[in-house]
ZADO-1210 file (C-alpha; in nm, 4 decimals, padded with zeros to 6 digits):
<atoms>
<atom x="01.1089" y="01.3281" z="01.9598" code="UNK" pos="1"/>
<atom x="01.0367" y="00.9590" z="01.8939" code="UNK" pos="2"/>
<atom x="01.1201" y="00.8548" z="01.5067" code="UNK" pos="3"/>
<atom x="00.9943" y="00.5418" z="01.3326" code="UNK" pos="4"/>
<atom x="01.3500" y="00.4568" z="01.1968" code="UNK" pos="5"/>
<atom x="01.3622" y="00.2554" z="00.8649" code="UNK" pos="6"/>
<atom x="01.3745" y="-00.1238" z="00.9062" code="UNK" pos="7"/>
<atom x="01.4084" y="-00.2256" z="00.5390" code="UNK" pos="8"/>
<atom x="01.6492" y="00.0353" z="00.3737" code="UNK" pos="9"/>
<atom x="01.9172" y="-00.1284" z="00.1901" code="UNK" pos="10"/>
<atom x="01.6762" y="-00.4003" z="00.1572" code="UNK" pos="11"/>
<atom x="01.4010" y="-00.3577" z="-00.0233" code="UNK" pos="12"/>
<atom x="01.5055" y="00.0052" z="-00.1835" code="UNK" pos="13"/>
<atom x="01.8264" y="00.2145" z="-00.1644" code="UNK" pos="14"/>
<atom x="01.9330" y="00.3657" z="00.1398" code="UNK" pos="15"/>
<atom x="02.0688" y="00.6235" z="-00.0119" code="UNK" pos="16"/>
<atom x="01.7998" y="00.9227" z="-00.1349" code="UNK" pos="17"/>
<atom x="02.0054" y="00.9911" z="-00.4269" code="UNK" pos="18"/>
<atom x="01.9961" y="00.6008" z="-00.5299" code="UNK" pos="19"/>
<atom x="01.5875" y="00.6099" z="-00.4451" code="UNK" pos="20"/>
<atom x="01.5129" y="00.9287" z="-00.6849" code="UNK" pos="21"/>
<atom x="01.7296" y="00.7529" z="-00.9258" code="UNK" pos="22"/>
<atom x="01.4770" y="00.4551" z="-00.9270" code="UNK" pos="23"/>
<atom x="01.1993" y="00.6591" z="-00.9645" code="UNK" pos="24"/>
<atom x="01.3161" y="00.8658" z="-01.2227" code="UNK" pos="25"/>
<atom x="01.3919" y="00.5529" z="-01.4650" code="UNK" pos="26"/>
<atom x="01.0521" y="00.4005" z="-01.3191" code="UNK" pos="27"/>
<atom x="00.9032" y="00.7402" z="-01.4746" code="UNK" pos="28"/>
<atom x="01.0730" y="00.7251" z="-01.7788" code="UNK" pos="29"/>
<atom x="00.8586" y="00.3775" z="-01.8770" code="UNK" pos="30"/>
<atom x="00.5518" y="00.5260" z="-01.8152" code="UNK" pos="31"/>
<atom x="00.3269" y="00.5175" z="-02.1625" code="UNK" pos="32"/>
<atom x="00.0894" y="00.8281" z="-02.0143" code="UNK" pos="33"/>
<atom x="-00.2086" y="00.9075" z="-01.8494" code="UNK" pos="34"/>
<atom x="-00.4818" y="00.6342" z="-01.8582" code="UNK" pos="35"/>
<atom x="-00.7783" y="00.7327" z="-01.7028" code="UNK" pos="36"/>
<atom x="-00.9493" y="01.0420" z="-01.5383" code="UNK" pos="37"/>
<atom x="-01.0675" y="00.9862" z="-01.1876" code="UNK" pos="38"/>
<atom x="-00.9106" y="01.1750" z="-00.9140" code="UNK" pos="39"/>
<atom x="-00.7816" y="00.8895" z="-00.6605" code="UNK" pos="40"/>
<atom x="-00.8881" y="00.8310" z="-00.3177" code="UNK" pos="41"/>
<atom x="-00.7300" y="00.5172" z="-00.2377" code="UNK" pos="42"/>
<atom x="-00.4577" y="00.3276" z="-00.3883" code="UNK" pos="43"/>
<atom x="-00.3869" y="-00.0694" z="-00.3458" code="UNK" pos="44"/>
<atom x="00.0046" y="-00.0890" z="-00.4054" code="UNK" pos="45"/>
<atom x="00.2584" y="-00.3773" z="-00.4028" code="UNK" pos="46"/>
<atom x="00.5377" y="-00.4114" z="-00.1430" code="UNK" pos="47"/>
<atom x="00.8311" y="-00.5953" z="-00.2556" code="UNK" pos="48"/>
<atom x="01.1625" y="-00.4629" z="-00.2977" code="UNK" pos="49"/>
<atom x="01.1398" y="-00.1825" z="-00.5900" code="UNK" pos="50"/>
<atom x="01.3706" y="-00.3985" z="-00.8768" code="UNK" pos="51"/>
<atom x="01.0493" y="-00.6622" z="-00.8464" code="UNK" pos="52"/>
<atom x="00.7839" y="-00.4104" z="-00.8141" code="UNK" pos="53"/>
<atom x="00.8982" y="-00.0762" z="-00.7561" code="UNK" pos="54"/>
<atom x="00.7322" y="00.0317" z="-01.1167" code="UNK" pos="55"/>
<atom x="00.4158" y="-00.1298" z="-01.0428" code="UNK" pos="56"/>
<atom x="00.3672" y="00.0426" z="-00.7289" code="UNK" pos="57"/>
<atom x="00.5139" y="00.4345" z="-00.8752" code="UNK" pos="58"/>
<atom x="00.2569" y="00.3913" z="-01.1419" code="UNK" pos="59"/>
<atom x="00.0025" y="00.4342" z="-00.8533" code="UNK" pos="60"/>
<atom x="00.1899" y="00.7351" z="-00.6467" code="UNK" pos="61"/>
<atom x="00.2714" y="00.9255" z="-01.0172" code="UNK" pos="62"/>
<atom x="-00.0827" y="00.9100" z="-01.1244" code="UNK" pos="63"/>
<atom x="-00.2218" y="01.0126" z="-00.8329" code="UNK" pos="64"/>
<atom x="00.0000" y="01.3197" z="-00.7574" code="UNK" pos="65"/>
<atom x="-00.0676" y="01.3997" z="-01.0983" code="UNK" pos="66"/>
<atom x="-00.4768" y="01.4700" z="-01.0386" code="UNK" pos="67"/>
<atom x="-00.4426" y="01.5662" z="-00.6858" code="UNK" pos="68"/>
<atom x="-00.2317" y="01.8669" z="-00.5292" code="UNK" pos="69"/>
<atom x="-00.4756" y="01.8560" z="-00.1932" code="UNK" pos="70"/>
<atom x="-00.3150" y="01.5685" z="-00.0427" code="UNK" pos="71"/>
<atom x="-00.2360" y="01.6563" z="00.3156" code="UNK" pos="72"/>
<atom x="-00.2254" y="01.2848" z="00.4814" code="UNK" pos="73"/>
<atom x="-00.1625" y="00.9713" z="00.3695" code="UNK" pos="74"/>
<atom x="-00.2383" y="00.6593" z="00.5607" code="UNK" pos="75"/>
<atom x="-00.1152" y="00.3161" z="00.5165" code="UNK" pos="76"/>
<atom x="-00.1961" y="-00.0351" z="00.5634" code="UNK" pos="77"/>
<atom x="-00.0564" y="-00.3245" z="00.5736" code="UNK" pos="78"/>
<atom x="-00.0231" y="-00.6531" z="00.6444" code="UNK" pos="79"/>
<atom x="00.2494" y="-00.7687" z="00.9508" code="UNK" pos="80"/>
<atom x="00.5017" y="-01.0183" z="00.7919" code="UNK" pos="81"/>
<atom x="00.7425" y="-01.0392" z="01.1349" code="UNK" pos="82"/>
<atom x="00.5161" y="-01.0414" z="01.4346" code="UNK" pos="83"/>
<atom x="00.1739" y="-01.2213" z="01.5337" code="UNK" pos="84"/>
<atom x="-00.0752" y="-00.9097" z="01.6112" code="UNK" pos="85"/>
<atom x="-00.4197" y="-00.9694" z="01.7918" code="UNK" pos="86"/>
<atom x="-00.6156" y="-00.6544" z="01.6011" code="UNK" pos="87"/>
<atom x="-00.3748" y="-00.4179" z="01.4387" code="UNK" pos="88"/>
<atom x="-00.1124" y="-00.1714" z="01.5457" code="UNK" pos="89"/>
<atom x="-00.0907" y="00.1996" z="01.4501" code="UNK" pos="90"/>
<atom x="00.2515" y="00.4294" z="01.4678" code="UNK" pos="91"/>
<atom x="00.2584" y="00.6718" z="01.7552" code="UNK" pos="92"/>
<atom x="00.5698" y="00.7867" z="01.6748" code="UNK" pos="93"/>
<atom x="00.6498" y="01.2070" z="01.5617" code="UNK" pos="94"/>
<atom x="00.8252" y="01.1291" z="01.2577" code="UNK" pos="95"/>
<atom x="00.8906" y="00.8448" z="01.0177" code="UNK" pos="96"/>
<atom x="01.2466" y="00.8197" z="00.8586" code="UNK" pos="97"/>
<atom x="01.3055" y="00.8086" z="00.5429" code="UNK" pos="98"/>
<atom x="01.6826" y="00.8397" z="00.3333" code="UNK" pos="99"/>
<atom x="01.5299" y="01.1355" z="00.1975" code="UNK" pos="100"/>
<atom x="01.3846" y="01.3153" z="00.4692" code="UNK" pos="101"/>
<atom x="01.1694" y="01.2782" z="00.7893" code="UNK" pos="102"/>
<atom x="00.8253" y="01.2506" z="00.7129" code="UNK" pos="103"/>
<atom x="00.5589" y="01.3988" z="01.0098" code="UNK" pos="104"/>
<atom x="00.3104" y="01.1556" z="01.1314" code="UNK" pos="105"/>
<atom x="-00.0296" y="01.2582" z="01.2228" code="UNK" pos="106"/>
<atom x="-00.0368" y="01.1919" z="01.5651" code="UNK" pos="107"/>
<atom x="-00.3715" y="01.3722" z="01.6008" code="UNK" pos="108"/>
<atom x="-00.5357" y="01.1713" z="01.3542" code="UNK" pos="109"/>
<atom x="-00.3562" y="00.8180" z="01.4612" code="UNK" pos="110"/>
<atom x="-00.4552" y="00.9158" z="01.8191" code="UNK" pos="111"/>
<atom x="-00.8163" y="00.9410" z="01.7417" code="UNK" pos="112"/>
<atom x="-00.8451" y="00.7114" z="01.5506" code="UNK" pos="113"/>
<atom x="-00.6779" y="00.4555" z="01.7835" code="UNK" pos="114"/>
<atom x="-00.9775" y="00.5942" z="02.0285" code="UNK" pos="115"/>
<atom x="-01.2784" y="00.5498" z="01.7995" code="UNK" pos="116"/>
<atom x="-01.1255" y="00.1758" z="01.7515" code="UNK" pos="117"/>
<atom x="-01.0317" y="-00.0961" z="02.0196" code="UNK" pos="118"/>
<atom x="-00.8490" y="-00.2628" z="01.8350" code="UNK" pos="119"/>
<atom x="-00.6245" y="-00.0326" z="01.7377" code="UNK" pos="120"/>
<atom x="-00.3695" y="-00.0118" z="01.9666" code="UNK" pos="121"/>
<atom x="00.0466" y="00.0608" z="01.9481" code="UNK" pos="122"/>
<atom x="00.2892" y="-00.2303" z="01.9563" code="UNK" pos="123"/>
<atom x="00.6330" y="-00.0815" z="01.8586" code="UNK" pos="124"/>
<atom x="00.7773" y="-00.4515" z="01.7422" code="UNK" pos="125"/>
<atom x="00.4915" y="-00.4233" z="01.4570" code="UNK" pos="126"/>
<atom x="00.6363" y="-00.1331" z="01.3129" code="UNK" pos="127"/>
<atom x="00.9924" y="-00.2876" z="01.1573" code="UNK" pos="128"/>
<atom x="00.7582" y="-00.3609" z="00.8879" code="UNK" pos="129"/>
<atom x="00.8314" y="-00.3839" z="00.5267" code="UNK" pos="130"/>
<atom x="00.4596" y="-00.3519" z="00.3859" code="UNK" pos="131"/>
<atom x="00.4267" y="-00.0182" z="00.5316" code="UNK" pos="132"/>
<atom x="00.7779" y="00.1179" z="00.5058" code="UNK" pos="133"/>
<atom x="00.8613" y="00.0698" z="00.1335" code="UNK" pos="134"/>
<atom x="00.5894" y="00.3344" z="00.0475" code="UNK" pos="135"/>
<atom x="00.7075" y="00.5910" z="00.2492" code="UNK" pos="136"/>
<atom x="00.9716" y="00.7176" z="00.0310" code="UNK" pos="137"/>
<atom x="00.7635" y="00.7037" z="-00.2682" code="UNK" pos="138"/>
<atom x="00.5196" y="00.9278" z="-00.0770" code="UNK" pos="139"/>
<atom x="00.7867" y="01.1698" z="00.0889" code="UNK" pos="140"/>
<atom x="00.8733" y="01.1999" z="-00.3458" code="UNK" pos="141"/>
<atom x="00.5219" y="01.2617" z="-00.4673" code="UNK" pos="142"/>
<atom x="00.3806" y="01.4382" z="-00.1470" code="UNK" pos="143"/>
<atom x="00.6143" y="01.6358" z="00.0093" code="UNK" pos="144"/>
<atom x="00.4131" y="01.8095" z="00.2716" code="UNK" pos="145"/>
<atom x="00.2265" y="01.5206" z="00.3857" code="UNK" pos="146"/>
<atom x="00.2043" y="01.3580" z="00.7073" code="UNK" pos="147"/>
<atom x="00.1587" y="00.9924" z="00.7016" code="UNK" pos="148"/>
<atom x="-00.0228" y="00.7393" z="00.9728" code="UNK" pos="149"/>
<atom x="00.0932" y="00.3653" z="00.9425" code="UNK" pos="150"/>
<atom x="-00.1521" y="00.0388" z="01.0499" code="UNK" pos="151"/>
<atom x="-00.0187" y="-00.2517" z="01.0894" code="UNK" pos="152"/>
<atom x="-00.2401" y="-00.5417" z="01.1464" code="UNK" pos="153"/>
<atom x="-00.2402" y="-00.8927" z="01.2301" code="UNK" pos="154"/>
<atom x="-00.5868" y="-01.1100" z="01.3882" code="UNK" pos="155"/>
<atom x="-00.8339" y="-00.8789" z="01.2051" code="UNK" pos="156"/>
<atom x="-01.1559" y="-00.9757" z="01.0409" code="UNK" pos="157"/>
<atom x="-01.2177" y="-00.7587" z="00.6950" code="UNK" pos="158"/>
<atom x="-01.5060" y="-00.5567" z="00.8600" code="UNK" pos="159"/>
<atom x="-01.2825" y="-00.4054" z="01.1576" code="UNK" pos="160"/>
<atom x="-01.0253" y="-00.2734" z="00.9074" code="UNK" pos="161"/>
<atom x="-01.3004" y="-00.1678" z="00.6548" code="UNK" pos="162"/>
<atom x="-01.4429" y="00.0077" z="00.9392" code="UNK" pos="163"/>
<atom x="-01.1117" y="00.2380" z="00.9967" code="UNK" pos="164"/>
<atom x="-01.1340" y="00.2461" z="00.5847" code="UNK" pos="165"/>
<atom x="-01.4667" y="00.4122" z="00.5912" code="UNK" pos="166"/>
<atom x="-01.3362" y="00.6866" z="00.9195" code="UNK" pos="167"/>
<atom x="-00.9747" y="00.7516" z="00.6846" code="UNK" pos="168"/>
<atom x="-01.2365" y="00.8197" z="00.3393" code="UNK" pos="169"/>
<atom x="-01.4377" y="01.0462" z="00.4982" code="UNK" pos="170"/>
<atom x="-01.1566" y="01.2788" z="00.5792" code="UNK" pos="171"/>
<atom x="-01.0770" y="01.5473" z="00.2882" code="UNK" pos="172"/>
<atom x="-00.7426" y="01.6085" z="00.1648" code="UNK" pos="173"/>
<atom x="-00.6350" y="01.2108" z="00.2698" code="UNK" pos="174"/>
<atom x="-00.5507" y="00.9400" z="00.0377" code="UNK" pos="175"/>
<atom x="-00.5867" y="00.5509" z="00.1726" code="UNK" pos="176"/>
<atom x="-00.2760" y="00.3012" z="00.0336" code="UNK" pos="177"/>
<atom x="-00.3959" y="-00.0343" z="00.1069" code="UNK" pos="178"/>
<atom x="-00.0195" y="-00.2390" z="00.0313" code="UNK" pos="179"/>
<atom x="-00.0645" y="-00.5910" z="-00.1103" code="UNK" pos="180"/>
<atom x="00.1463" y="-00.8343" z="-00.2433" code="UNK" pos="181"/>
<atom x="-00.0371" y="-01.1127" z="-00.4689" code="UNK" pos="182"/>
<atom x="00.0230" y="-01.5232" z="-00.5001" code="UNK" pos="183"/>
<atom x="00.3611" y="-01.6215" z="-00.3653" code="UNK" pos="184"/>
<atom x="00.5964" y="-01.9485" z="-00.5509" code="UNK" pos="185"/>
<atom x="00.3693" y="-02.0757" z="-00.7800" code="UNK" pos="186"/>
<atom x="00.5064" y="-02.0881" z="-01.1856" code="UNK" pos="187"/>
<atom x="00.4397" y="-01.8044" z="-01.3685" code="UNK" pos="188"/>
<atom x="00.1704" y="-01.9371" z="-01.5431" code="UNK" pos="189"/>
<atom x="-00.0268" y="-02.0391" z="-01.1925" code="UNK" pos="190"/>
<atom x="00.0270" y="-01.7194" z="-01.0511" code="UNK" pos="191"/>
<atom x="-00.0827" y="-01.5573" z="-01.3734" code="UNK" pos="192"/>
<atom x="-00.4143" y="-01.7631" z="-01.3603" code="UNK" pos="193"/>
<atom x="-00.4485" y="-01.7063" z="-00.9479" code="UNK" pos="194"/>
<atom x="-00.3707" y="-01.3274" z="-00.9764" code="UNK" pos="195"/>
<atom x="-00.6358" y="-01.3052" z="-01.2250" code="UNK" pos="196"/>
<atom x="-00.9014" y="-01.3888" z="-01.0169" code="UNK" pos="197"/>
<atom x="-00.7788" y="-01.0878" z="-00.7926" code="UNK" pos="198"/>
<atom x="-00.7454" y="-00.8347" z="-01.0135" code="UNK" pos="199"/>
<atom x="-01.0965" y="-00.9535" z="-01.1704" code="UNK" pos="200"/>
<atom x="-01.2601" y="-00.8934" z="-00.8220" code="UNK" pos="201"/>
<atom x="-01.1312" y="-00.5922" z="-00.7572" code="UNK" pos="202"/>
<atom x="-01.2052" y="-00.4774" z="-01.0745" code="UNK" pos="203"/>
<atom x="-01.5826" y="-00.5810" z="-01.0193" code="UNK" pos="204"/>
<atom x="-01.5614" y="-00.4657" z="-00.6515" code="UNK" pos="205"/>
<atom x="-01.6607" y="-00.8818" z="-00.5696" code="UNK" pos="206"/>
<atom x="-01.5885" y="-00.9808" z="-00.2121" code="UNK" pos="207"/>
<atom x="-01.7089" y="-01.3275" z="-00.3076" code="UNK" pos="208"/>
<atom x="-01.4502" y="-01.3567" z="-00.5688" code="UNK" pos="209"/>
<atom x="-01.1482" y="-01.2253" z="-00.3039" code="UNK" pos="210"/>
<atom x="-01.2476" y="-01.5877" z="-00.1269" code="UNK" pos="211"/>
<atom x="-01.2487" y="-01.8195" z="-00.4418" code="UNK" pos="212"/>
<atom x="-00.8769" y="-01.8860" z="-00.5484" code="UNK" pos="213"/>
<atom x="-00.7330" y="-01.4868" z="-00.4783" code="UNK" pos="214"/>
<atom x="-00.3855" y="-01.5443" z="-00.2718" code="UNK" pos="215"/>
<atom x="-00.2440" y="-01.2296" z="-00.1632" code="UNK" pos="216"/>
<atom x="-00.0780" y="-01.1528" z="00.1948" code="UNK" pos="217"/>
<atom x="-00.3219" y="-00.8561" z="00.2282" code="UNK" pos="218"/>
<atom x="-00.6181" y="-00.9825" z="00.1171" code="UNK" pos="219"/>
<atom x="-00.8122" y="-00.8831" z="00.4235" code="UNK" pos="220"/>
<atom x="-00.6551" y="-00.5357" z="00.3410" code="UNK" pos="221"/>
<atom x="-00.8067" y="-00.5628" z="-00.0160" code="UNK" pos="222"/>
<atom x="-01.1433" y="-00.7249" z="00.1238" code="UNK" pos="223"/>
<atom x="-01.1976" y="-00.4301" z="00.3484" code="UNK" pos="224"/>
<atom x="-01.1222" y="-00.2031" z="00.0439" code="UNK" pos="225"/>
<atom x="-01.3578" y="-00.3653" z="-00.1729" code="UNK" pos="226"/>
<atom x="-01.6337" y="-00.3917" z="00.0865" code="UNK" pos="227"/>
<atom x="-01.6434" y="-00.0067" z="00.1815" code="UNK" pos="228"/>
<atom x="-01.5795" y="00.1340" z="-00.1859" code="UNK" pos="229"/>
<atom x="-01.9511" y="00.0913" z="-00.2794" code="UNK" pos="230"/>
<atom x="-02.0690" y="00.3360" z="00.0078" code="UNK" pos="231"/>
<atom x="-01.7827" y="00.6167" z="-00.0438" code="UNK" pos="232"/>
<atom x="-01.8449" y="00.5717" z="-00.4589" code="UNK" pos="233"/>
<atom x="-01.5382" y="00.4597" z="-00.5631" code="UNK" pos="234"/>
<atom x="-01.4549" y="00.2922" z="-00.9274" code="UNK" pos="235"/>
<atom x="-01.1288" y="00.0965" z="-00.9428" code="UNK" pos="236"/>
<atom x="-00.8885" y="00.1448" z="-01.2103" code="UNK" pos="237"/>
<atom x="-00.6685" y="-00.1139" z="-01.2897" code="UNK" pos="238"/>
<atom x="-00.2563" y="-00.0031" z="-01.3839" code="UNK" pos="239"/>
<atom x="-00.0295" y="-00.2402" z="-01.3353" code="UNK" pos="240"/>
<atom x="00.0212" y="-00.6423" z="-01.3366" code="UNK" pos="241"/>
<atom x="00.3443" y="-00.8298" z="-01.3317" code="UNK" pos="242"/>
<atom x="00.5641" y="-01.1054" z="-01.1583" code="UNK" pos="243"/>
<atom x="00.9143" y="-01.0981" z="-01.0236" code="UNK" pos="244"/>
<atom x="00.9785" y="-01.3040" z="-01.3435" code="UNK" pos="245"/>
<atom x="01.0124" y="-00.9917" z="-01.5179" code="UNK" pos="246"/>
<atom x="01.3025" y="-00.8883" z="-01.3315" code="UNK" pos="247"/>
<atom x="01.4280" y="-01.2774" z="-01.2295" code="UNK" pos="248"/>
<atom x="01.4018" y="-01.4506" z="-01.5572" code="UNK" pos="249"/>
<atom x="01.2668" y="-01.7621" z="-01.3115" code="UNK" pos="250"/>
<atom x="00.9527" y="-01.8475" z="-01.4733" code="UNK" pos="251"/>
<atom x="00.9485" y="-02.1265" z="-01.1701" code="UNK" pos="252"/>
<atom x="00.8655" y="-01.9621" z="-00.8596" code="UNK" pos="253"/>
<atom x="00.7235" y="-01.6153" z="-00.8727" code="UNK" pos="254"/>
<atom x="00.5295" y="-01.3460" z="-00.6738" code="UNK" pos="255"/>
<atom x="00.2667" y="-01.1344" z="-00.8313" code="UNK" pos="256"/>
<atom x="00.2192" y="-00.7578" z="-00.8410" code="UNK" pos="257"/>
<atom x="-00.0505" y="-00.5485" z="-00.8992" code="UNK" pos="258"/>
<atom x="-00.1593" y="-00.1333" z="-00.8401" code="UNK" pos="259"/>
<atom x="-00.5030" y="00.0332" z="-00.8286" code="UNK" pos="260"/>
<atom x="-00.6412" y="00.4042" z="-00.8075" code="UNK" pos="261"/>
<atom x="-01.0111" y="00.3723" z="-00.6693" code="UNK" pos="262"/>
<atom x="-01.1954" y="00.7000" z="-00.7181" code="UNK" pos="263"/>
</atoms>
């Protein structure tokens, strides 16, 4: 049995399971309550370690598991930070480790799917990948019986991965996490003014806007999102936004952070 082993544990969260249900159980305990009522089909969730934006992303998982108990496969993308990728890369591994627990992957799915597209292909080297990984053991919390399928990609334009989108929304009982980080080392105040501009065009569901000052490392991710929401009638909702100033005190250089439900 091949096993996509964790790359990132002890890095960007715990690698102990007791030490990640620990975070997530004080990540809970800020949340003010439910704030909206649509039953998510896609999420767009940060991917830095979980003291920067661990809440930020949870907010997105916990609401979601909250309106939906049908959830039988979740598939992520992501951006590739380590290796250059023409097209994108999906896991053809059996499992996916995580400190608390093996997760299945959904070979069958991830096998047709790599089919249907040609640029989908496996490259093993793409897969020590943090953008992916640090979801998986918020989703082996929230959705215990779920199998997961993880995309890496590289070279893409926005319409190939909106394409896979569009296949991966048309399936019942799946949720879509599109992982994003937002602008990277600016001052908090320029990141608060660039960020803006993403979280406005998501909100409005404006590709045009995603090309006019937006800086995120998966803004293709979040392009393809945006450009394929319209057909499968999804509304964003808008949760979270905050920099790793809130955790670093450095008002200097700073990353931004933001979650979505679309439903």
């Amino acid at each position: 049995m091949k096993t996509r082993k964790s790359a990132v544990a002890g890095m960007f969260y715990p690698e102990r399971c007791h030490d990640i249900k620990a975070f997530i159980t004080h990540f809970e305990s800020q949340i003010k309550g439910p704030t909206c009522t649509i039953a998510p089909k896609a999420l767009i969730v940060p991917h830095a370690g979980y003291i920067y934006s661990g809440y930020t992303a949870n907010l997105a998982y916990h609401y979601t598991a909250s309106k939906r108990s049908d959830i039988q496969c979740v598939v992520v993308i992501g951006p590739s930070h380590r290796v250059y990728l023409e097209g994108a890369s999906i896991a053809l591994y059996d499992t996916y480790h995580t400190p608390c627990g093996e997760i299945s992957i959904d070979l069958a799915f991830s096998h047709m799917l790599e089919k249907q597209f040609s640029f989908l292909r496996f490259h093993p080297t793409a897969h020590e990948e943090h953008s992916t990984e640090v979801q998986m053991p918020f989703i082996r919390h929230y959705f215990k019986e779920a199998m997961v399928v993880e995309i890496v990609y590289g070279d893409i334009t926005a319409k190939e991965l909106s394409d896979v989108m569009d296949t991966v929304l048309t399936e019942e009982n799946t949720l879509l996490v599109v992982s994003t980080d937002l602008s990277h080392f600016h001052s908090e105040e320029e990141a608060n003014e660039l960020d803006n501009i993403c979280i406005q065009a998501i909100q409005n569901l404006d590709i045009h806007a995603l090309s006019n000052g937006c800086e995120a490392c998966g803004i293709l991710g979040i392009k393809a999102l945006v450009h394929v929401a319209e057909k499968h009638h999804l509304k964003p909702h808008f949760l979270d936004y905050r920099t790793s100033f809130a955790h670093t005190k450095d008002a200097s250089r700073v990353v931004g952070y933001t979650s979505f439900v679309l439903g």
